[in-house]
C-alpha positions, 0 to 999 in steps of 0.5 A: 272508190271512196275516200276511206279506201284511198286513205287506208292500207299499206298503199298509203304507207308506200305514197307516203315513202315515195313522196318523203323519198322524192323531196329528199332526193331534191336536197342539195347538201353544201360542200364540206369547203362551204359548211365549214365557211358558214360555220366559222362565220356563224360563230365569228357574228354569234362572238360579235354580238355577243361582245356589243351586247357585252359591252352594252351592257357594261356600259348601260349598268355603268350609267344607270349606277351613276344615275342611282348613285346621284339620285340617292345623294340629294 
């Protein structure tokens, strides 16, 4: 058989679906219990970031202002 027949038809369609159908039933999805967890944690780390690059910032501005600000007096 060559290969342009193993590549055509409605056989490929139905390999196709049985291989997508075997690795999905392989998916083992979290508890609702769980997801939730992940979720509160994902958003409290996102908000602590979120505050340290804040903050950072603050302050880095704060003291490149204060170098300018020196700079320009002399």
């Amino acid at each position: 058989m060559s290969d342009e027949k193993k590549t055509k038809g409605p056989n490929v369609i139905k390999r196709t679906y049985r291989t997508y159908h075997a690795e999905y039933s392989k998916i083992v999805w979290p508890s609702r219990e769980t997801l939730i967890k992940h979720t509160v944690t994902v958003i409290f780390v996102s908000l602590l970031f979120g505050a340290y690059i804040a903050l950072t910032d603050g302050v880095l501005g704060a003291l490149f202002s204060q170098f300018v600000s020196l700079v320009t007096r002399s």
